[in-house]
C-alpha positions, 0 to 999 in steps of 0.5 A: 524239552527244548534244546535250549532247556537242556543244555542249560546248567542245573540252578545251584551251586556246584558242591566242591569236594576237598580231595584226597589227603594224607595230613589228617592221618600225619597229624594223627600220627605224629600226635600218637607219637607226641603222647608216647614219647610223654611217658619217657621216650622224649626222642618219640615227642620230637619227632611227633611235633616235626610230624604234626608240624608239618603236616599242619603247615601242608593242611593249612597251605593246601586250604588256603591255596583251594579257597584261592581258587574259587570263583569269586562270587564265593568269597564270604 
């Protein structure tokens, strides 16, 4: 190979991975608490719905701040 064919990229597109998050498993939970407090604990069904509120909002805001970031030869 020569030098040139090297230290050239590979054809395609970079595959970008989301990081690490904790929001699945918060909304996940503040749900499971949601559903519990149904069933008579109401007190439960508050904190549920700030739990999963919050971490919705975070979800949603980390997403939009990531697809910001992008080059811009990727805005579909």
């Amino acid at each position: 190979m020569t030098e040139q064919e090297q230290s050239a990229e590979p054809a395609g597109e970079k595959i970008r991975l989301p990081g690490d998050s904790l929001q699945p498993v918060l909304v996940a939970v503040g749900l499971s608490l949601l559903l519990i407090g149904v069933l008579g604990l109401w007190p439960l069904s508050v904190i549920g719905v700030l739990i999963m509120g919050a971490a919705i909002y975070g979800w949603v805001r980390d997403a939009v701040r990531e697809h910001r970031e992008l080059p811009s030869g990727n805005d579909h």
